[in-house]
N, C-alpha and C positions, 0 to 999 in steps of 0.2 A: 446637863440641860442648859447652862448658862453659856456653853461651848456653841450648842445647837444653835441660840439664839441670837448671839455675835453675828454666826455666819450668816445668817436669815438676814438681820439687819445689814451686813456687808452689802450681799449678793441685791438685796433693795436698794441701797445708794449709789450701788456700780448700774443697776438698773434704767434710776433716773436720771443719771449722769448721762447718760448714752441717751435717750430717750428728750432730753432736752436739748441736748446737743446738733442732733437729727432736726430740729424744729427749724433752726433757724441754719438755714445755706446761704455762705458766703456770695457774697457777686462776686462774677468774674472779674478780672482787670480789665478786660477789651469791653465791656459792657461799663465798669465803671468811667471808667474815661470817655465814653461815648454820649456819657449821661450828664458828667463834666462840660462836655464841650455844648449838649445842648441849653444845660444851664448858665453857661458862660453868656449865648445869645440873648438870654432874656435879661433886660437892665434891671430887671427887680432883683437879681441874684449877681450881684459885684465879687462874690468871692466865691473859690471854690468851694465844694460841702465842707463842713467843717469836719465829720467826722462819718463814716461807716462803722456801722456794727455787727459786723458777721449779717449783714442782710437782714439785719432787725430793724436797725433804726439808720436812720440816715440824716444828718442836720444839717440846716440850713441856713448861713447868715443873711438876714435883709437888714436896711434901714427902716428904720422904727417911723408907723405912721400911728397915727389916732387910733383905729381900729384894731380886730384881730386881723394877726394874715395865716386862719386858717382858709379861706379860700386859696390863697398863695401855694399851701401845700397842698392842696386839693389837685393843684396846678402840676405839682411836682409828682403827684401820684399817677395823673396820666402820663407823665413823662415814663414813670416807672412800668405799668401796665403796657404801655407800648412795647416794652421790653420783655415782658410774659414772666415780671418779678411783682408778685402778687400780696405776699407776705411781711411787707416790711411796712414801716411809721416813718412818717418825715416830721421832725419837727425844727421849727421855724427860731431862729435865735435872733437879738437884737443886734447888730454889728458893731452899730458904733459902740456900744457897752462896753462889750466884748475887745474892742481897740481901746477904748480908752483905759477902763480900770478890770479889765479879764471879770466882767459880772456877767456872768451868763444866764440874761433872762428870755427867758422863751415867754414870745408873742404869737405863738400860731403851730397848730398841730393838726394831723390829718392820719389818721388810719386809712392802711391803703390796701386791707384785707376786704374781700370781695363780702357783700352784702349777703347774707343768706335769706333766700326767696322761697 
């Protein structure tokens, strides 16, 4: 019995392994770089993303103002949308932080998963 229920518990974690995995789809590289280079254009974003995550998340360094810059990534989400990558979060990091003492604070986030209507 206690043989049975190993495998039951196994075949459940091979399950959700697979099943979680499936969620989240890599960018491609021709579309990362693409998204790069339109971020390059906009002077709010001086550096490239700081990091990709399997097309979860995607961060972003800005210089630090007064407010949030989740509009900033609001910004960065139609960039993504235009691209028919629907699924992923941008969140928004402080840069100079980040160059000075590697403190990574996030100022600004945006879910860039479609609204349900």
């Amino acid at each position: 019995m206690k043989r049975v229920i190993l495998l039951v518990l196994i075949a459940l974690s091979v399950g959700v392994t697979l099943y979680l995995n499936r969620q989240a789809e890599p960018v491609a590289e021709s579309v990362r770089l693409m998204l790069e280079a339109q971020l390059a254009k906009d002077p709010r974003f001086p550096a490239r993303p700081v990091w990709w995550q399997d097309g979860a998340i995607l961060a972003v360094g800005m210089m630090p103002e007064t407010q949030s810059q989740d509009a900033a990534a609001q910004d960065v989400c139609k960039l993504l949308h235009a691209q028919g990558i629907t699924g992923t979060a941008v969140e928004i990091y402080d840069l100079q932080k980040i160059q000075q003492s590697d403190n990574w604070a996030l100022i600004g986030r945006a879910s860039c998963k479609p609204s349900p209507e």
